[in-house]
N, C-alpha and C positions, 0 to 999 in steps of 0.2 A: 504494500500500500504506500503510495507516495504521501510525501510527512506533508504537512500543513503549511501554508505559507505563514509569515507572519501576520498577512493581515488577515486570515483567515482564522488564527488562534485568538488575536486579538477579538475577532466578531465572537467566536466561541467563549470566548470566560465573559466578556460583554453580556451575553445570553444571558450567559449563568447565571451571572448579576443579578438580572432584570428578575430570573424566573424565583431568585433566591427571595428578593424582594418583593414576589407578588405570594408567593406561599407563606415565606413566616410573617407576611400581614394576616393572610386570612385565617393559618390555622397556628400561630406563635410560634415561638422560636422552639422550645423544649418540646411543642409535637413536629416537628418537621424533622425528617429523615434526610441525607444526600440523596435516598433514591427518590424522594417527594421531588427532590428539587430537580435531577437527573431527567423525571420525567417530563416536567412540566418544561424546562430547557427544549427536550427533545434531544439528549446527548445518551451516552453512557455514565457511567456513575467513573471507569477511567478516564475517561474525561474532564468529571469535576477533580479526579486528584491527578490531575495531571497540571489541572491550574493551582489547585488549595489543598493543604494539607487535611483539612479537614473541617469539622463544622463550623470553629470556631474562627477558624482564616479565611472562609469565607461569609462569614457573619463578616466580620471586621473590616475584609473586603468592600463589602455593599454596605456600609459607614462609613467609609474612606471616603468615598464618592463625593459624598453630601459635606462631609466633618473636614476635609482638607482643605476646602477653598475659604471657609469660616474659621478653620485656625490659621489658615493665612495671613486673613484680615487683622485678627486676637495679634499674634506675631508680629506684625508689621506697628500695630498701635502701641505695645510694648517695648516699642525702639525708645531708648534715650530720648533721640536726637526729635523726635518728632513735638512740635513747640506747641499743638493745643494736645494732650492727653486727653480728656476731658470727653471735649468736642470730639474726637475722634473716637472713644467709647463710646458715645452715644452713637454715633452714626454708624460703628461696626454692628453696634448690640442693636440697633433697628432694622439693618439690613438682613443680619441671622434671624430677628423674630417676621419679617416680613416673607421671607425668603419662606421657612416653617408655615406662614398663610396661605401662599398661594404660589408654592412652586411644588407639581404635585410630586416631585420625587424626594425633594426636601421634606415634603410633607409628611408622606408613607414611610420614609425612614425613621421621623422623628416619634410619629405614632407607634412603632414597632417598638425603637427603643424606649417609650413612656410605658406604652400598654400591653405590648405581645413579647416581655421575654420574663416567662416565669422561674424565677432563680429560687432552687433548694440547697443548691450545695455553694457551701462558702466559698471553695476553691473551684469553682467555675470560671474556665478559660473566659470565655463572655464575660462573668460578672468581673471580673480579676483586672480584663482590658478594661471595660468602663469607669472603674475605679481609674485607673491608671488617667486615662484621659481625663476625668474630672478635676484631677490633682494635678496635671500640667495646665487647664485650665484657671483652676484655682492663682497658682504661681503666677502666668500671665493677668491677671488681673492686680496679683499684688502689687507686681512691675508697674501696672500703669498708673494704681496708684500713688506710690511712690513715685513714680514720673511727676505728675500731679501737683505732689509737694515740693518738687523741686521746680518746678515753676511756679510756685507760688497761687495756686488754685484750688489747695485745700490747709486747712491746719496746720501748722508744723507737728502741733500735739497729737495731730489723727490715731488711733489706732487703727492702723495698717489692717491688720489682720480682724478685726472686729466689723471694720466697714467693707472688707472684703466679704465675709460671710453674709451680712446683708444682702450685698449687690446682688451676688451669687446667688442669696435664696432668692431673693424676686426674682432673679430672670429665669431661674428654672422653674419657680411657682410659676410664672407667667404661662409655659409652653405647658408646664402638667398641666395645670387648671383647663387652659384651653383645648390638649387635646382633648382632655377629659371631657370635656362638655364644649365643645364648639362653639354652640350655638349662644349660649350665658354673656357672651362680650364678641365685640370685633378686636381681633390680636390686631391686623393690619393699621387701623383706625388709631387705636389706641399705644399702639407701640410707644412713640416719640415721647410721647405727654410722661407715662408713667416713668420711664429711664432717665427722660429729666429729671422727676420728681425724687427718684431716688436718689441720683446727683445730688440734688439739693438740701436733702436729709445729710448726705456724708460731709457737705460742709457747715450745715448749721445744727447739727445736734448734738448737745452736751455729754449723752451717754457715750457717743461714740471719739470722745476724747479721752486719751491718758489720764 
C-alpha cells in the first residue's frame, strides 16, 4: 500500500479531530471509546494511533485547536514590554469569552470541557493536563498583573495572588454559568462591561490589598 502523503495524513488526524469533537460532545469524554471515534472518522482505530497515543493525546489534541491561539493572546499580554497590561487583558479576556459565544468550534470544545468530561480518578491523564493548563494560566495572569503594577495601574500594595484568584474565578464562573445555562445572560453582550468591572474591583478594593 503506498504510505500517505503528507497532506493526506494531515486531512486524516484533521478528521479525527472533528469526529473526536463531535462524539465526546454528544456522549462525554469517559463514554467515548477510540473505536467510537475511529468510527465516526471513518478511519481504523491504527489510524487514530498512528496520529495519538491515545485517548488522552487526543483529547488534548482537539483543545489545542481552540486553547493555542487564546494562550497566545494570554502570552503575548504577559510581555513586560507591553505599556497598557490592563487594556490589553481586557480585550484578550473578551475576545476568549466572545470567541466561546459564537465560534461554534470554540464553543463545542468549551462545552465539553465545562460539561462532558466526567473525572473519577484523580490521576487522570485529562484531569492531570487540565490542571496543568489552568496553572500556566493562572501564572500568566499573575504576570500581567504584576505588569500592571509596574506601570502604575494598580496598587503597589495589590495582593498579587489574591486579585489573581478573583479575576480567574469570574472569568471561568462567566463560561461555567453560561454554558450551563445559555440562555440566563448574553456572554457576547455582556463580556466587556463585566471584565471591566472586575478590573475595577482589583484597583479599588481594600480586601484585596496587603
Amino acid at each position: 500500500m503506498a504510505r500517505s502523503t503528507k497532506e493526506e495524513a494531515l486531512e486524516t488526524r484533521s478528521r479525527i479531530l472533528d469526529a473526536a469533537e463531535q462524539v465526546f460532545y454528544e456522549r462525554g469524554v469517559s463514554h467515548t471509546s477510540l473505536a467510537d471515534v475511529a468510527k465516526a472518522a471513518d478511519v481504523t482505530r491504527g489510524a487514530i494511533y498512528w496520529h495519538f497515543k491515545n485517548k488522552s493525546d487526543l483529547f488534548d489534541a482537539m483543545c489545542e485547536r481552540v486553547r493555542l491561539p487564546m494562550e497566545a493572546i494570554m502570552e503575548a499580554n504577559a510581555d513586560e514590554r507591553v505599556t497598557d497590561p490592563l487594556g490589553e487583558f481586557i480585550k484578550g479576556g473578551v475576545y476568549v469569552l466572545k470567541q466561546a459565544a459564537t465560534d461554534p468550534r470554540c464553543r463545542k470544545v468549551f462545552d465539553i470541557i465545562f460539561n462532558k468530561c466526567e473525572f473519577v480518578d484523580h490521576n487522570d491523564p485529562i484531569l492531570m493536563r487540565q490542571r496543568e493548563c489552568h496553572m500556566q494560566g493562572m501564572l500568566r495572569m499573575e504576570q500581567i498583573l504584576t505588569n500592571s503594577i509596574a506601570r502604575g495601574q494598580l496598587p503597589p500594595d495589590l495582593n498579587i495572588r489574591r486579585a489573581c484568584l478573583m479575576a480567574h474565578a469570574m472569568f471561568s464562573g462567566l463560561l461555567a454559568d453560561w454554558f450551563f445555562s445559555p440562555d440566563s445572560f448574553d456572554l457576547e453582550l455582556e463580556a466587556e462591561s463585566l471584565l471591566t468591572a472586575c478590573i475595577h474591583a482589583i484597583k479599588t478594593a481594600p480586601t484585596l490589598l496587603r
